[in-house]
C-alpha positions in Angstrom: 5.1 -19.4 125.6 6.7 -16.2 124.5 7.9 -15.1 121.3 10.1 -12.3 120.5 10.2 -9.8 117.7 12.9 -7.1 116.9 11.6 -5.1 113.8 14.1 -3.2 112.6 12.7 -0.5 110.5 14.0 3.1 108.5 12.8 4.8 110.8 12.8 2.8 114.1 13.8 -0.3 115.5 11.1 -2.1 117.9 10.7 -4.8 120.4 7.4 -6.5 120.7 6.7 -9.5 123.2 3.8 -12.0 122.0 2.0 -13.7 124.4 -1.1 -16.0 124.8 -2.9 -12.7 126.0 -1.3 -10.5 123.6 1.5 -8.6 121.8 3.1 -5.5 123.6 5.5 -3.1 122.6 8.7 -3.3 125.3 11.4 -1.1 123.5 11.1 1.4 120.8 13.7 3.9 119.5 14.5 6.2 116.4 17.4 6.9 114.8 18.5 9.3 112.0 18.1 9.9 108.9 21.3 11.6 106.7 20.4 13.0 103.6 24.4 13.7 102.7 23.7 14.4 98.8 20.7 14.9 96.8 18.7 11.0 96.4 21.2 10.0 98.7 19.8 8.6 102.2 21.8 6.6 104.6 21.7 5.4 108.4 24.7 4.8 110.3 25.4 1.6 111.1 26.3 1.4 114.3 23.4 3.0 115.7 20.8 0.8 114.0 23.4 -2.3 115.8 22.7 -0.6 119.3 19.1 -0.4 118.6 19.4 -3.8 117.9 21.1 -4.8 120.2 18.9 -2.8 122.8 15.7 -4.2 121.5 17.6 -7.8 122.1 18.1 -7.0 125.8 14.5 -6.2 126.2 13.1 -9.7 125.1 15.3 -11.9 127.7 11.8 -13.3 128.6 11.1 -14.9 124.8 11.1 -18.3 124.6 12.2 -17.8 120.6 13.5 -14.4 118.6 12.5 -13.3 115.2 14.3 -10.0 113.4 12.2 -8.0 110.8 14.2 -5.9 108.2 14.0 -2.8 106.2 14.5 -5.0 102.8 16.8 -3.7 99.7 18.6 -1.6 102.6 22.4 -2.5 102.4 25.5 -2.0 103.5 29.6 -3.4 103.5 31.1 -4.9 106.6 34.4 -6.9 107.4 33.5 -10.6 107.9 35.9 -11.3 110.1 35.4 -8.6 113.0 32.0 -7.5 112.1 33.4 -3.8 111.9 31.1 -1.7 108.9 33.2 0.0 106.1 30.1 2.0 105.5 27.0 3.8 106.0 23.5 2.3 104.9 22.5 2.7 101.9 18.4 3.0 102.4 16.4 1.5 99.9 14.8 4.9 99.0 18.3 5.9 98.2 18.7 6.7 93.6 22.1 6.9 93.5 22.5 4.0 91.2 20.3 5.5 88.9 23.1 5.9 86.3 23.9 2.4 86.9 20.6 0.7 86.3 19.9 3.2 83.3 23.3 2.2 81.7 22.3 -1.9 82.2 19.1 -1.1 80.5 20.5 0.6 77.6 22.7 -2.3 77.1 19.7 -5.0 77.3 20.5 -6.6 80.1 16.8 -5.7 82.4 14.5 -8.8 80.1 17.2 -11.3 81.3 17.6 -10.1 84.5 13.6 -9.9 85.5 13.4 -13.5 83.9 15.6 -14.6 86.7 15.1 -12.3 89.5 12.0 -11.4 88.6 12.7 -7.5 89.2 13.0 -4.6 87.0 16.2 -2.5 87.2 15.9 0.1 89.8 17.8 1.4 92.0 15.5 0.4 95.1 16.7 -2.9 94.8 20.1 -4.0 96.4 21.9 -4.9 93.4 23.5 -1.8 92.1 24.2 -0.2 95.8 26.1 -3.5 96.4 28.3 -2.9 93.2 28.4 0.7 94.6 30.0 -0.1 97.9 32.3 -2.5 96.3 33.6 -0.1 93.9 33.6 3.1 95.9 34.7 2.3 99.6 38.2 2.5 99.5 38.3 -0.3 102.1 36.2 -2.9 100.3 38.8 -3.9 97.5 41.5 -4.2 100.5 38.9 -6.7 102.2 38.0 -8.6 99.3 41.7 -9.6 98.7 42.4 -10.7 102.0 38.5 -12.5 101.6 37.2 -10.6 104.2 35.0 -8.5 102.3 31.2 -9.3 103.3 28.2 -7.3 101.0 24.9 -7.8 102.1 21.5 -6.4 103.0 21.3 -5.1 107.0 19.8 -8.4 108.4 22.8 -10.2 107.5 24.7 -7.4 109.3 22.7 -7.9 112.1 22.7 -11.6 112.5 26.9 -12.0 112.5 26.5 -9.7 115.5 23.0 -11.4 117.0 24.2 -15.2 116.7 28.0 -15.3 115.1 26.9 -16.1 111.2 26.7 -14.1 107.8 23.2 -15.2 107.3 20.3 -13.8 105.0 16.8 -15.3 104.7 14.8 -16.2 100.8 12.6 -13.4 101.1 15.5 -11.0 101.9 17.8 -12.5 99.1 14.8 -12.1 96.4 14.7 -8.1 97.4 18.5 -8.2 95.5 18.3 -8.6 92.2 21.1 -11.4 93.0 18.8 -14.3 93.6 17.3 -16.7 90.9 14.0 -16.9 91.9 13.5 -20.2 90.8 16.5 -21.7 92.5 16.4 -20.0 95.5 20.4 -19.7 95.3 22.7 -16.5 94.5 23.0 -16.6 90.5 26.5 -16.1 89.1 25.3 -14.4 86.0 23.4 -11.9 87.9 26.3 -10.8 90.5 28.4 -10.8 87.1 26.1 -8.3 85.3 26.2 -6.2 88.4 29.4 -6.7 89.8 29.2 -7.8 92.5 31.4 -10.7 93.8 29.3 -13.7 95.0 31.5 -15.2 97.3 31.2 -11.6 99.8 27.6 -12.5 100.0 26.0 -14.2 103.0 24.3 -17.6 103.1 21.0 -17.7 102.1 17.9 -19.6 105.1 15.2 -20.2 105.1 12.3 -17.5 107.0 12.0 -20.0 109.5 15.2 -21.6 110.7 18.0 -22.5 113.0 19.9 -19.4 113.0 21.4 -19.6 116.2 21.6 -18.9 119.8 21.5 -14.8 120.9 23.2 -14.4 124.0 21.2 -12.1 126.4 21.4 -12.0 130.5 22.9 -15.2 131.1 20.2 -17.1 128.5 20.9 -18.3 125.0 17.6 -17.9 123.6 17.2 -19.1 119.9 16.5 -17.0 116.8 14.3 -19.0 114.6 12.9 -16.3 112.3 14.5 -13.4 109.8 12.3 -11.9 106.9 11.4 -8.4 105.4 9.0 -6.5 107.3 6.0 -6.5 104.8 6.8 -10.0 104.5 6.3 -10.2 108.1 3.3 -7.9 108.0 1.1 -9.8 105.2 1.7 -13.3 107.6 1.1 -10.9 110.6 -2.6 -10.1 108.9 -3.1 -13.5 108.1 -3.0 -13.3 104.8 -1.9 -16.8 103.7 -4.4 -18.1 101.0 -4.1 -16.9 97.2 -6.0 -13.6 96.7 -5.0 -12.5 100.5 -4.0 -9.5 100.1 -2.6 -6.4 103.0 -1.6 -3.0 102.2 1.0 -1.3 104.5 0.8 2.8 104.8 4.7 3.5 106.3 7.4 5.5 105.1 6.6 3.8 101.9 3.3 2.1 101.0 3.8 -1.8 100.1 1.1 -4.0 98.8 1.2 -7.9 98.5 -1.3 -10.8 98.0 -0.4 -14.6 98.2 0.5 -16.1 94.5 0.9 -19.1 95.0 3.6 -22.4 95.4 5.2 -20.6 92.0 6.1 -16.8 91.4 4.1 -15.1 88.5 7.6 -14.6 86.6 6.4 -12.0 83.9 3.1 -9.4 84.1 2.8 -6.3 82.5 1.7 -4.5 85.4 5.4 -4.1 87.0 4.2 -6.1 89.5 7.1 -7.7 91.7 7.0 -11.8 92.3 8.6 -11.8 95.4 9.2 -14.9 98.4 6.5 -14.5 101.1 8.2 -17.0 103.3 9.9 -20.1 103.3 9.5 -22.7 106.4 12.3 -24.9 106.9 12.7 -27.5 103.9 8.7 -26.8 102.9 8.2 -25.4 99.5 8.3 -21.5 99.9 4.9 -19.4 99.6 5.3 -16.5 96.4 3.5 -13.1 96.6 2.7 -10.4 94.5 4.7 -6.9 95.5 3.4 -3.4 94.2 5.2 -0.1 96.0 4.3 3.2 96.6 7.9 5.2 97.7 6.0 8.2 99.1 3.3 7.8 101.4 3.6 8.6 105.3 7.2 10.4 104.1 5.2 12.5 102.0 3.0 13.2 104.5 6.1 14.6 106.9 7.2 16.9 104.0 3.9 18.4 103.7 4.2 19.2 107.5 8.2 20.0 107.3 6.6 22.9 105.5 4.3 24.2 107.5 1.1 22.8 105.8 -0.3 21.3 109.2 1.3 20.5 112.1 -1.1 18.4 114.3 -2.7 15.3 112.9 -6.2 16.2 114.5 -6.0 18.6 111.8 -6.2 16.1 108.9 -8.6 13.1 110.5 -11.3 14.5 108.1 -12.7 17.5 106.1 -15.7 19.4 105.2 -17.1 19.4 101.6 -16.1 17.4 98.4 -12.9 15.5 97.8 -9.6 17.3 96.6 -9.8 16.1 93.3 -13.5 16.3 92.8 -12.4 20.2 92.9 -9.8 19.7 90.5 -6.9 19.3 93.3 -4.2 16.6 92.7 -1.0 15.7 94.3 1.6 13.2 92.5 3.8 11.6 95.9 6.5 11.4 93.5 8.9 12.8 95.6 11.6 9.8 95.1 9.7 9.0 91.7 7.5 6.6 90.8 7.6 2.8 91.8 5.2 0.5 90.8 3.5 0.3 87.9 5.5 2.8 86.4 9.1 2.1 87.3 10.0 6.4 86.7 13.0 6.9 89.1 13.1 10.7 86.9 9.3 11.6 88.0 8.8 13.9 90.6 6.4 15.6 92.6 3.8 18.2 92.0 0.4 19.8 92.6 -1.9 20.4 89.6 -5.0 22.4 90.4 -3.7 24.9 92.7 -5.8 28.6 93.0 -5.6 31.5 94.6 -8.0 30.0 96.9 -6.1 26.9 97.7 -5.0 26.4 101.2 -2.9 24.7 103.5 -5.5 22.1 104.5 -6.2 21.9 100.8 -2.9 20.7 99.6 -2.9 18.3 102.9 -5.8 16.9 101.7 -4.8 16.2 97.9 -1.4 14.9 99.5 -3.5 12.3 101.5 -6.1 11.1 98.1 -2.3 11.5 95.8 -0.9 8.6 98.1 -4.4 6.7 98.3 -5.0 7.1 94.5 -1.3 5.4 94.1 -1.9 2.9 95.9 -5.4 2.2 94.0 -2.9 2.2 91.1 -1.0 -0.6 92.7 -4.0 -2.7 93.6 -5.9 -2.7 90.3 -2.7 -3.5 88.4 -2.0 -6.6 91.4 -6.2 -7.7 90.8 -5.0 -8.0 86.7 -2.6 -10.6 87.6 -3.7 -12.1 90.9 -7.4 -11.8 91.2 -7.7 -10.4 95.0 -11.0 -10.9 96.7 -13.6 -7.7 98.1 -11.3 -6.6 101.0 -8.2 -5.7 102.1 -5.9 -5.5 105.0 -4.0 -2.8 106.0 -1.4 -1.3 108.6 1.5 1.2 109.2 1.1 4.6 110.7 -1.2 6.3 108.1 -3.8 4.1 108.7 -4.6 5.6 111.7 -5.6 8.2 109.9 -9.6 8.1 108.9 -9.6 10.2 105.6 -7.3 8.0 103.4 -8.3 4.9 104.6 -11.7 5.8 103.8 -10.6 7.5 100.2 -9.2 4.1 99.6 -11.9 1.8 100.3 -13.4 4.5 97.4 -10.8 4.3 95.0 -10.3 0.4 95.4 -13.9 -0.6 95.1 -13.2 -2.9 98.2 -13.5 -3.0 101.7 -10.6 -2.1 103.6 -10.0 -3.5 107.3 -7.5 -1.4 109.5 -5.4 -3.5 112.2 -6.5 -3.4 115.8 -2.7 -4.0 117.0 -0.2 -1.4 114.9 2.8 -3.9 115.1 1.6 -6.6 112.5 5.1 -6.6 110.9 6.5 -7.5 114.6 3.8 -9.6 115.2 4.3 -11.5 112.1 7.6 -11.8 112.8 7.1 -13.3 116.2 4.5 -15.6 114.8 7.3 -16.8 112.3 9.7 -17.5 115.3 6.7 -19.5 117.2 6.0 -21.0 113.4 6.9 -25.1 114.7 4.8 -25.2 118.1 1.6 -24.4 116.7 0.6 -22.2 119.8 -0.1 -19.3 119.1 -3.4 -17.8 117.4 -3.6 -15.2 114.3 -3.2 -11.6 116.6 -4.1 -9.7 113.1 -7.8 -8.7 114.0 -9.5 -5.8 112.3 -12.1 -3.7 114.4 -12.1 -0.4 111.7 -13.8 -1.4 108.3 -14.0 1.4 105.9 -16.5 0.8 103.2 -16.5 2.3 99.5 -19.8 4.6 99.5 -18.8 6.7 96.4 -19.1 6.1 93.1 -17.0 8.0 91.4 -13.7 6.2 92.4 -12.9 4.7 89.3 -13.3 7.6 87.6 -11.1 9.7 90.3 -8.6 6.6 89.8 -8.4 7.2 85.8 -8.4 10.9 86.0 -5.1 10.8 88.7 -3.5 7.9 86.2 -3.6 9.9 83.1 -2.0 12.7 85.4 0.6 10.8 86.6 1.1 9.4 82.5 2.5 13.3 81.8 4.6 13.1 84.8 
C-alpha cells in the first residue's frame, strides 16, 4: 500500500510517497516570505493553497492522504466560499506582543496556562486570531452574516482539500483556545482573547475520517492532519515516555512522550502539548521546548556575507567558539523556551579585532546548539529523557552542531537517515489502522559527547543569555 503525505511547511510545502520499499520525495516547492513591518512575517494564502493543492495532484497513486502543518500559523477566511480575507500570520510573527503583555498585566496568563497549558506569547494562535478579527475590515462583515471562519492554516486547507472546516487535537492545543483537559474549544479562553468560538473549526482527531480529496478522477481519503513536529517525533518513533526527537528547521522544536496525561504546570516553561490522538483512543501528551532561531539564524548570518557555501561550515580547526570566549545569543525573534523573552534580542559577546567571518559562523552554530541544550536539560527536569536523542530538519545535516550538541547534552544524538520524518510521520499516521507499514525513522549518524566541558559551556552561555 501507499500512503501519502503533504507537509506543508514556512518555508516549503512537500509531497512524499511511502512505500513498502521506502519514502520519496515527488513534489517540492517554496514560497515567500513577506516581512511587511518589523516582527511582522506573513505568507500569502493563496500560494501556500496552490502548493497544496499541487502537492495533492502528485500523490494520485496514495492509497490514504495525511497533511502536516506549520502549527500556531493562522489566518481568516469566508466559510462559505473558502475565499481568504487575509494574509498568514506565521507563528514567528510578535505583533501581538502588546496584546499578550496587556493580558499578563491584568492576571489573566496562571489561569490561562492552567487550562491551555501555554504561557502568553505571541507564537501561539490566540492573540493573531483576535488580531484578524478586530483588524480586517472584512471579518466583522463576515461574522454578522456567520460566515466568518478563524483558524490555524490546516483548517484552511482541509475546506479546500475535502469540503469541511476541520482542525485536528494537536493543532487546536497550539491555540491557546483549547482546554487541554477536555479536548474541546473553552469559552472562557476565546472570551479572554476575543475571539468568537463559533468562527472556529471543528476539532478531530490526528487520525480520522476527514474526507474524500478529489484528485484525477479518484477520491482518495485523507485520514491524517497534525503539526509537523508532531508528525516528526511519531515519524522517529518516539512513542514510549522519555522518547524524545529534536528538530533543527527554521525553528528548533524539541518533544519527548509524557504520557496518557499532560504535565499541566513545570517551572521550566516547558509546553504540555497533544502528540496525537487516534480515533476515539485516549490521546498521547508530549513535552514541547522551542528554540525560534536556529536554521533562520543560520540564513541571516549568510544574508550578510559571513559564508556563503555550507562546505564552509561542516567543521573547524582549533577549539570551540566559546572555549575562546565567542558567544552568539539566536535571539533574533527573542527567546522561547525556558525563558518566554519576546523583548530579547540577538548579539555577539566576545568579538576582537581578530574575529572573523568563520568565527562568528561558528559561535552562531554552538549559540543555537547551546539553546537547545537549554531546552533539553529543562525537558530532562520534568520528563526524565533517556541517553539519546533523535534529531531532523535541515541543520542536522550539518556535522559541527550536531556534534556540539551531543557535547552540550551529555547524550548521544542520532541524525535521521531519511530528511522527511515530519512527512513520513504524517504518512505513517494516514496508514495508522492497517498496521502495514514499518517505523522508516532509522538513524545511521550517531554523534557522541567526547568533551567534557559541556556543562560548563552550557552554564557559562545560560548566565549570558540571563543579562539578555
Amino acid at each position: 500500500m501507499k500512503f501519502g503525505a503533504i507537509d506543508q511547511g514556512t518555508t516549503s510545502s512537500r509531497a512524499l510517497m511511502l512505500r513498502d520499499e521506502g519514502a520519496e520525495i515527488l513534489h517540492a516547492v517554496e514560497h515567500g516570505q513577506h516581512f511587511p513591518r518589523p516582527g511582522w512575517v506573513e505568507h500569502d494564502p493563496r500560494e501556500l493553497l496552490n502548493n497544496v493543492r499541487t502537492c495533492a495532484e502528485a500523490l494520485k497513486d496514495a492509497d490514504a492522504l495525511g497533511i502536516s502543518n506549520q502549527g500556531e500559523s493562522c489566518l481568516a477566511w469566508d466559510r462559505k466560499t473558502g475565499a481568504p480575507i487575509s494574509p498568514v500570520i506565521v507563528w514567528q510573527d510578535d505583533r501581538t506582543a502588546t496584546v499578550t503583555e496587556r493580558l499578563k498585566a491584568d492576571g489573566c496568563e496562571d489561569h490561562i496556562k492552567s487550562v491551555s497549558g501555554l504561557p502568553l506569547d505571541p507564537y501561539f494562535s490566540a492573540s493573531k486570531l483576535a488580531w484578524l478579527f478586530n483588524n480586517v475590515p472584512e471579518a466583522q462583515d463576515l461574522h454578522r452574516e456567520g460566515r466568518l471562519a478563524l483558524g490555524t492554516t490546516d483548517a484552511f486547507f482541509l475546506q479546500h482539500l475535502v469540503g469541511r472546516c476541520v482542525t485536528d487535537v494537536t493543532t487546536a492545543s497550539r491555540t491557546s483556545l483549547m482546554n487541554l483537559q477536555t479536548l474541546n474549544w473553552d469559552a472562557e479562553l476565546c472570551d479572554r482573547f476575543g475571539v468568537p468560538i463559533e468562527t472556529l473549526p471543528e476539532i478531530l482527531s490526528t487520525h480520522d475520517e476527514y474526507g474524500d480529496v478529489k484528485i484525477g478522477g479518484r477520491d482518495i481519503p485523507l485520514r491524517a492532519s497534525v503539526v509537523d513536529q508532531q508528525a516528526a517525533l511519531y515519524g522517529h518513533g518516539c512513542h514510549q515516555p522519555g522518547e524524545a526527537k529534536i528538530t533543527l528547521g527554521t525553528g528548533a522544536f524539541a518533544l519527548t512522550i509524557s504520557g496518557q496525561s499532560p504535565i499541566a504546570t513545570n517551572p521550566d516553561g516547558l509546553l504540555p502539548t497533544v502528540a496525537w490522538r487516534f480515533g476515539e483512543e485516549a490521546p498521547t501528551f508530549a513535552l514541547d521546548g522551542g528554540v525560534y532561531n536556529a536554521g533562520s539564524a543560520l540564513n541571516w548570518a549568510r544574508s550578510i556575507g559571513l559564508f556563503s557555501d555550507f562546505s564552509e561550515i561542516a567543521a573547524f580547526d582549533g577549539p570551540s567558539a566559546i572555549e575562546r570566549g565567542l558567544v552568539f545569543v539566536p535571539a533574533l525573534s527573542g527567546l522561547a523556551c525556558p525563558h518566554w523573552r519576546r523583548e530579547a534580542r540577538g548579539s555577539f559577546e566576545g568579538l576582537t579585532l581578530d574575529t572573523g567571518p568563520l568565527d562568528m559562523v561558528q559561535a552562531v552554530l554552538e549559540g543555537v546548539a547551546l539553546r537547545v541544550g537549554e531546552v533539553i536539560v529543562a525537558m530532562d527536569r520534568s520528563a526524565p529523557i533517556g541517553d539519546s536523542v533523535c534529531v531532523d530538519g535541515g541543520l542536522s545535516n550539518n556535522p559541527y552542531i550536531c556534534q556540539f550538541l551531543a557535547e552540550v547534552t551529555g547524550r548521544r544524538v542520532k541524525v535521521a537517515d531519511h530528511p522527511e520524518l515530519t512527512a513520513i510521520g504524517c504518512a505513517q499516521m494516514a496508514g495508522k489502522d492497517t498496521n502495514h507499514l514499518a517505523t522508516c525513522g532509522a538513524q545511521t549518524r550517531v554523534f557522541e559527547p567526547q568533551h567534557h566541558m559541556g556543562r560548563d559551556w552550557l552554564e557559562q552561555f545560560s548566565e549570558i543569555v540571563s543579562r539578555k
